[in-house]
C-alpha positions in Angstrom: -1.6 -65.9 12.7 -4.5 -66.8 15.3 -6.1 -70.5 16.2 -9.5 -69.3 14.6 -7.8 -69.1 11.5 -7.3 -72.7 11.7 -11.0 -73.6 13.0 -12.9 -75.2 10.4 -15.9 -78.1 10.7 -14.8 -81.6 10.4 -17.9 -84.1 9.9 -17.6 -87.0 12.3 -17.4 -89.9 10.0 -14.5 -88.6 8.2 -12.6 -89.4 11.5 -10.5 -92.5 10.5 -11.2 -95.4 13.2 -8.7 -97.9 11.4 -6.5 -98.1 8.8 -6.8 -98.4 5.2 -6.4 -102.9 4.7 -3.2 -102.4 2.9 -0.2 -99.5 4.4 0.3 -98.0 0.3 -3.6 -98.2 -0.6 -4.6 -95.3 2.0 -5.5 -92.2 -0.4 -3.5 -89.8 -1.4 -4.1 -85.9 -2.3 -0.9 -84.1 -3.8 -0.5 -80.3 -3.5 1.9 -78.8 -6.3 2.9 -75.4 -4.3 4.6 -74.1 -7.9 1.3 -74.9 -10.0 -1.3 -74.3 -7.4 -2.9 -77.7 -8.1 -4.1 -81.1 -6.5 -4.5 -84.1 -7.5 -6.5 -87.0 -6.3 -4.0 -90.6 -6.2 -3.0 -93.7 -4.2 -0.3 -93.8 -1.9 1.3 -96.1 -3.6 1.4 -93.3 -6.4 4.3 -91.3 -4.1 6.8 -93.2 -6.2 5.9 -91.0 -9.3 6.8 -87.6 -7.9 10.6 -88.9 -6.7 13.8 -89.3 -9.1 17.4 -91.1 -8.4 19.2 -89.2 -5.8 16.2 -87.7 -4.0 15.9 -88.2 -0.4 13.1 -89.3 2.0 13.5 -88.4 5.4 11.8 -91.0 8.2 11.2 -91.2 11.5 12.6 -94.5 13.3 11.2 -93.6 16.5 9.2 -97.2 18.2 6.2 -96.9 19.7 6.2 -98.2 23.2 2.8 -99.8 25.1 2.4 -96.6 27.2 -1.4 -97.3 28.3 -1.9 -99.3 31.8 -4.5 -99.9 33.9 -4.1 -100.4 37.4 -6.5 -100.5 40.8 -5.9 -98.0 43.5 -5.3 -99.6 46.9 -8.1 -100.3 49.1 -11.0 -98.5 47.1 -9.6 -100.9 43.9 -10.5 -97.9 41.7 -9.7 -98.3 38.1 -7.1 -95.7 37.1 -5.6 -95.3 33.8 -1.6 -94.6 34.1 -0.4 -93.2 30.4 3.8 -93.8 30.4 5.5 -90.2 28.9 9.1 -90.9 29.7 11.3 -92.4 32.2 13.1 -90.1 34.5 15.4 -92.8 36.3 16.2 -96.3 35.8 18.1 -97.0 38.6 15.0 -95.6 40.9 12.7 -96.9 38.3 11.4 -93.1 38.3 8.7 -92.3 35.6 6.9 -89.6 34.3 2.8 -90.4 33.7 -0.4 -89.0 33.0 -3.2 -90.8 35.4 -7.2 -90.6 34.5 -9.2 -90.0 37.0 -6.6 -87.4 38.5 -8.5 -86.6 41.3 -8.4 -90.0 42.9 -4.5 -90.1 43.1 -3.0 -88.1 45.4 0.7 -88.4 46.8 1.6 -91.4 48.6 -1.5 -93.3 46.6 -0.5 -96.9 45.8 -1.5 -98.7 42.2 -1.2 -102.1 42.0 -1.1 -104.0 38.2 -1.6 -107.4 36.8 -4.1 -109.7 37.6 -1.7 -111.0 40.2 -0.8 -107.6 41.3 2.6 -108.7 40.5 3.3 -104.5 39.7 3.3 -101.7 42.4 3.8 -98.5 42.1 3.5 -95.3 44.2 2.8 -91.6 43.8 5.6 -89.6 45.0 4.5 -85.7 43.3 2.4 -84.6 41.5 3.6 -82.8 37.8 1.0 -81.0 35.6 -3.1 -81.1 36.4 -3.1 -85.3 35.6 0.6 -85.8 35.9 2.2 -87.9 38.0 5.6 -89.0 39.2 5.3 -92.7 39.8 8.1 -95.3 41.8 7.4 -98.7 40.6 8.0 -101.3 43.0 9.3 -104.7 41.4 11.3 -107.6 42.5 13.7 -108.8 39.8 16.5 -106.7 37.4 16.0 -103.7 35.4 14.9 -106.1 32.2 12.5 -107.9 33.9 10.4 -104.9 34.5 10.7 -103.4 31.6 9.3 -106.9 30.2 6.7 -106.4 32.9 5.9 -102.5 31.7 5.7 -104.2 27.8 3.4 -107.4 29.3 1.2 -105.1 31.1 1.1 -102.2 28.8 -1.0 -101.1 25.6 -1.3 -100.0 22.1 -1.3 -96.1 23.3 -4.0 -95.3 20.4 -5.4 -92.0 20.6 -8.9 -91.5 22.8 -10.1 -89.8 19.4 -9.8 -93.1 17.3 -13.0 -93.5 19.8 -12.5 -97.8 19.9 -10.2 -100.3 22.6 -7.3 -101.3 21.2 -6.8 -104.3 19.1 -4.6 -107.3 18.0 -4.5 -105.5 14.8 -3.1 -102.0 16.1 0.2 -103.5 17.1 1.2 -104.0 13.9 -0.2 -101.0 12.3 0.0 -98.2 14.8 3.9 -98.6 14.0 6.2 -98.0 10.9 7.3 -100.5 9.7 11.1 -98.7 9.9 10.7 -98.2 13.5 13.9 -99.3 15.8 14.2 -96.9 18.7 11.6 -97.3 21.2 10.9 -94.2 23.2 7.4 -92.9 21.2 4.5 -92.6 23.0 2.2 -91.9 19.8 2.6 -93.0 15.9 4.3 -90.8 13.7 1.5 -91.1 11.3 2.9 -89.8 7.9 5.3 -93.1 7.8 2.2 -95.9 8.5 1.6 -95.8 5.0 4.6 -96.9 3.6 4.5 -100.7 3.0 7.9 -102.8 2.3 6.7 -103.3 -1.1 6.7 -99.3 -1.5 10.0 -99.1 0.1 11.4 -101.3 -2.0 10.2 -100.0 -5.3 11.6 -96.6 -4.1 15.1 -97.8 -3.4 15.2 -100.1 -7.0 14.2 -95.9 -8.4 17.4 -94.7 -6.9 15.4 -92.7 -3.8 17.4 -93.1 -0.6 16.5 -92.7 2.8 17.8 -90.8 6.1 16.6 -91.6 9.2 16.3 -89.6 11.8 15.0 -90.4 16.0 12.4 -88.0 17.4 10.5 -90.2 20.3 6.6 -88.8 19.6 5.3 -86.9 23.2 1.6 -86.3 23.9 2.7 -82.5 23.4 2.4 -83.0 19.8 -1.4 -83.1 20.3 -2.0 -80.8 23.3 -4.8 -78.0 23.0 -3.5 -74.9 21.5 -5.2 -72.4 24.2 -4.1 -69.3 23.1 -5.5 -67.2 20.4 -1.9 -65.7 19.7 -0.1 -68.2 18.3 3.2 -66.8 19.2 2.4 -67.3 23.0 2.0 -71.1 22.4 4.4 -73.5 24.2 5.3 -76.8 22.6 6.2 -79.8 25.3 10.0 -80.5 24.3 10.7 -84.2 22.5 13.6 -86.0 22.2 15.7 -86.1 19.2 18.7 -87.5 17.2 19.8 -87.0 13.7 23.0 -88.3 13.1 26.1 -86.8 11.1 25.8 -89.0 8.7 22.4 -88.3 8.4 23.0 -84.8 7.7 25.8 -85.5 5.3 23.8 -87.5 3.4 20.6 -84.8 3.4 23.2 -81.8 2.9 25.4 -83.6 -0.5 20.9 -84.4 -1.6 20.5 -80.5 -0.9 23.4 -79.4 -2.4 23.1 -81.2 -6.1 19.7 -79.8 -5.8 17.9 -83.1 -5.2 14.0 -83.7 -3.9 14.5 -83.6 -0.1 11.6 -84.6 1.3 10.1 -84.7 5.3 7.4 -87.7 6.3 6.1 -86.5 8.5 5.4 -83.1 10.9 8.2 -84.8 13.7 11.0 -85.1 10.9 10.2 -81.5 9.8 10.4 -80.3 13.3 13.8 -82.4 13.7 15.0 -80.7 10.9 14.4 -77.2 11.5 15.6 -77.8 14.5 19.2 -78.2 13.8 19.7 -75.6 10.7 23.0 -73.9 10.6 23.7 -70.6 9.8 24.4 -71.5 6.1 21.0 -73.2 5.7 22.3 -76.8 6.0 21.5 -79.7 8.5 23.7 -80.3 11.8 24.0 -84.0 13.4 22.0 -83.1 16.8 21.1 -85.3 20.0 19.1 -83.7 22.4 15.7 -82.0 22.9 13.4 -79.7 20.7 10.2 -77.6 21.6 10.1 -76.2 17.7 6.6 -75.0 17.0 6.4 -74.3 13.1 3.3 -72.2 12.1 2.4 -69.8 9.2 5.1 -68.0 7.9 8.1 -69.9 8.1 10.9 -70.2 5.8 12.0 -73.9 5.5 15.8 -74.5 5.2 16.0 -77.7 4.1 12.5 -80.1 2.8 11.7 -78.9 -0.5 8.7 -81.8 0.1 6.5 -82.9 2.9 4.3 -86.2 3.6 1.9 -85.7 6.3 -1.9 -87.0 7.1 -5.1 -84.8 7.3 -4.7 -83.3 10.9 -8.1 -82.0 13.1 -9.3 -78.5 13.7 -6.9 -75.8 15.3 -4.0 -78.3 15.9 0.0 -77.9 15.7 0.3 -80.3 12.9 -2.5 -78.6 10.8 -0.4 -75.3 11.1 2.9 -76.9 10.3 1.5 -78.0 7.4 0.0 -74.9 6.3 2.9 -73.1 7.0 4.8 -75.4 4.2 2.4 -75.3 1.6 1.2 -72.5 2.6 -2.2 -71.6 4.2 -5.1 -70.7 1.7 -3.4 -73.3 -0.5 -3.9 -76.1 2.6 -7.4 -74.6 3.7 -8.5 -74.6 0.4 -6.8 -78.3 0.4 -8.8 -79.1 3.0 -11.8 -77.8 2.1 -12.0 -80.1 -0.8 -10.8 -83.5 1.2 -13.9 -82.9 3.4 -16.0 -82.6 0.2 -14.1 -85.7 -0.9 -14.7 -87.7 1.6 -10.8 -88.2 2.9 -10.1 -89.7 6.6 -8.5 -87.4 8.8 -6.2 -87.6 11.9 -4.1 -91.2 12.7 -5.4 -93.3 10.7 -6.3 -91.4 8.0 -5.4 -90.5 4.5 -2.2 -89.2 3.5 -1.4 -85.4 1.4 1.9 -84.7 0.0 3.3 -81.2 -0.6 5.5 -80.8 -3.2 
């Protein structure tokens, strides 16, 4: 398939710039793949469409605060330093995306704080705005990483086109997450409230969680009209054998598996045997799943309305399968749904 065949126009205003008032009350459009139909619901609604014994899949990654803003030395520039991942915590090494690039240059201090009680110092230079950064810091390994929380902010996309506030630490986070390492939302899970949960689990639907730890790579450009030639950034993952047990014994007695989210489907299909069932896994993935692809495992998939020519738009095409989405999408514009983070929700089925 080519990127103009995911192209389409997107008005403005249908880009979400918060979040529905209550997690479960964000719409919901469901795409029956067998019947060729949609339907127009509630989130809330998701419980209808699950029996006893089926399986939701979650993401538990945690969202860490990977936006800071710090002054260059002696011009006392404003420069924006975007945390990706640490690369050693002994050295206090880390991995970051810096805006305006052209100002930092190698040896460039950064100082942080209103105090300035945070230094750190170029020492390469990675991609076109990355950075390797030493932080300088008196006191132990946990006192800077409280410093990196203190100083750091809600990473919420540029596109959501607002600052960040007291409201999106709460919300631009599941309410299952545990393992902090995410440096953007996996969005399918926001809309699941501890009511929902709860009314799922007293149904008999059981969840599997697995770790994938977001990366900006999830929303890079796609650049090349051949989709085959496209590169995805790798991101951490971790799906446990019990995990797999527990989504193979679901798959098996030929139970409703089902993905929230694009990351848990690329988790999955990332660690398929042979036989067509799920491995426990720990390490890396740079799985980029566009139209065709067989699935091995999800017989379901939660995801949100994703923008023009991006990754997640063609996963999800390539599980319900593209004129069915496009057509989909066609009629959520006409609807009026919210796209992108904060936006509505559509379940495949």
């Amino acid at each position: 398939m080519k990127l103009s065949h995911f192209e389409f126009d997107l008005p403005e205003e249908l880009l979400a710039t918060y979040p529905a008032e209550h997690r479960d009350e964000s719409r919901l459009m469901v795409l029956n793949r067998k019947e060729q139909t949609i339907e127009h619901k509630v989130f809330k609604d998701v419980i209808d469409y699950f029996d006893e014994g089926d399986v939701m899949m979650l993401n538990n990654t945690k969202v860490f605060p990977a936006r800071m803003y710090g002054n260059k030395e002696k011009t006392g520039a404003r420069i924006e330093v975007f945390l990706l991942r640490e690369l050693n915590s002994e050295n206090r090494l880390w991995d970051v995306l810096v805006d305006p690039a052209r100002k930092i240059r190698i040896g460039n201090k950064l100082f942080f704080g209103d105090d300035d009680s945070l230094v750190a110092e170029v020492i390469d230079n990675t991609t076109s705005r990355g950075r390797t950064l030493r932080f300088l810091f008196d006191g132990s390994y946990e006192e800077f990483r409280a410093k990196l929380l203190e100083l750091g902010q809600t990473p919420l996309p540029k596109a959501i086109g607002r600052d960040v506030e007291p409201l999106d630490d709460e919300r631009y986070q599941t309410i299952y997450a545990k393992h902090e390492g995410a440096v953007a939302a996996p969005t399918a899970g926001l809309h699941f409230s501890k009511h929902l949960m709860k009314r799922l689990e007293i149904k008999g639907v059981e969840f599997a969680e697995t770790t994938l730890h977001v990366g900006l790579g999830t929303f890079s450009p796609v650049e090349v009209e051949d989709l085959s030639k496209h590169k995805m950034d790798s991101e951490q993952i971790d799906i446990s054998d019990a995990t797999a047990d527990k989504i193979n014994k679901a798959k098996k007695e030929k139970r409703r598996v089902c993905a929230v989210g694009t990351t848990v489907m690329r988790a999955i299909e990332s660690s398929v045997s042979s036989k067509g069932e799920l491995n426990g896994y720990t390490g890396w993935t740079n799985k980029f799943i566009f139209p065709p692809h067989d699935f091995s495992i999800a017989t379901a998939m939660i995801t949100n309305f994703h923008t023009p020519k991006s990754t997640l738009l063609m996963q999800a095409a390539a599980f319900g399968g593209y004129d069915f989405v496009m057509d989909a999408y066609k009629e959520a514009i006409k609807e009026g749904y919210k796209f992108s983070t904060y936006g509505d929700a559509m379940l495949i089925i």
